[in-house]
C-alpha positions, 0 to 999 in steps of 0.5 A: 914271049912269056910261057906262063906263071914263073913259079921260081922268081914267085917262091924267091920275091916270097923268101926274099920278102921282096914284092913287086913293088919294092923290087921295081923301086930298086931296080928302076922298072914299072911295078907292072913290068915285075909283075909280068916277070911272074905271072906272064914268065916275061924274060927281064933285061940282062941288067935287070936280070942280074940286079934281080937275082942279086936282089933275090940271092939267086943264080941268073940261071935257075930263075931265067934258064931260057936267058941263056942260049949260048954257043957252047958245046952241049956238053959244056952247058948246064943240064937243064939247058941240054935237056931243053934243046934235046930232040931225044932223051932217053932216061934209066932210073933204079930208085926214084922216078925221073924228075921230068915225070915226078908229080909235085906230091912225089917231088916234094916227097923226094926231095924232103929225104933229101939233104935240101930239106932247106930249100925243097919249094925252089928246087920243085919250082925249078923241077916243074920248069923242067917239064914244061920245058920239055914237055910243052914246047911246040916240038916235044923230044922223042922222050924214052924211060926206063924205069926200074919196078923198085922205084914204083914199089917206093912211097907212101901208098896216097902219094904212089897212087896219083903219081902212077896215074900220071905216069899212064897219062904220060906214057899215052902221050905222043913222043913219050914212052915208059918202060918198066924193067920188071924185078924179075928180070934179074941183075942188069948193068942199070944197078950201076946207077941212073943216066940220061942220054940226051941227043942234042939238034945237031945229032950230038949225043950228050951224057948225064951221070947221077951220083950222091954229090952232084950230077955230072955231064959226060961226052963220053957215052959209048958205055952208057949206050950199051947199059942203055940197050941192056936194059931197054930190051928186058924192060916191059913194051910200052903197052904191057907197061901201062897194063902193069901200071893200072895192075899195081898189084903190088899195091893191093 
């Protein structure tokens, strides 16, 4: 079963200069069968899949994440496949939105300041994936944030605007609740840094920890747990939230 547009593969046949045609030539497939690798988010065969990612100079992984179920502990697998599977997530940020709630403006926005200035359309492509990954599969995770105020008091005004829109969209939607934690409710432990905890379908409760080099994946998440309660309970309730968004008084 395909699951729509895979923007990914389509941003790296464009970079690669490849197109339908040419990949099928040299892959061995039906021009209309790489076509459908795009447009429908078909799954290639494993063969294909590793000849078209070498063909396209990209990890398997990022272009066909769902290829990948594996056996693994879910702390041992990559983070985007933990988050897939999640039943629960629970997210704190200090400085920037979550990704699964950033819209493309903000991302691209982010990601530009950042150093993958080289490559902030495949990593958007990538990011977008993530959210319908979770957010439009039959069974959605019961899906937690908490957002510190500083992160919404950062950006240009005409992309802050719709994207606090879609953050009220997204925090009226079932399974998914937002909690700002207000500037004035002091110092908390969450300045130590953003984490998620994901609760994976066997009830085991998986860690991921953000740093400047690269994200890391713990097992060891009594610590984060206890950050978690912190702030969970001196951040705003769900519907005061909302009321605080649609305020935006720090914007007028």
């Amino acid at each position: 079963m395909g699951s729509g547009m895979n923007r990914v593969v389509q941003i790296a046949m464009a970079e690669a200069g490849e197109t339908a045609d040419s990949i099928a030539a040299r892959v061995g497939v039906d021009p209309k069968t790489v076509a459908r690798w795009v447009t429908q988010g078909r799954i290639p065969q494993t063969r294909h899949r590793a000849q078209v990612a070498e063909l396209l100079k990209r990890d398997v992984f990022d272009l066909w994440p769902d290829a990948q179920r594996r056996k693994e502990p879910a702390w041992f697998r990559p983070w985007t496949e933990v988050e897939r599977d999640a039943v629960g997530l629970r997210w704190f940020e200090s400085a920037v939105l979550p990704g699964l709630l950033q819209t493309e403006e903000y991302a691209r926005a982010v990601l530009s300041s950042g150093p993958l200035i080289s490559d902030v359309e495949n990593h958007i492509g990538i990011r977008l994936q993530r959210q319908a990954a979770v957010f439009e599969r039959p069974r959605r995770p019961l899906s937690v944030f908490v957002i510190d105020e500083a992160a919404l008091r950062r950006g240009a005004r005409e992309i802050m605007e719709p994207q606090l829109d879609h953050l009220m969209m997204m925090a009226q939607q079932p399974n998914v609740m937002v909690h700002v934690l207000p500037l004035d409710a002091g110092l908390h432990p969450g300045q130590a840094g953003p984490f998620v905890i994901a609760t994976s379908p066997d009830g085991d409760d998986v860690g991921y920890v953000d740093d400047q080099a690269a994200g890391r994946i713990t097992k060891d998440v009594a610590m984060l747990w206890a950050v978690w309660d912190t702030v969970r309970s001196v951040a705003l309730p769900r519907n005061q939230t909302i009321d605080f968004l649609k305020a935006r008084s720090w914007l007028t």
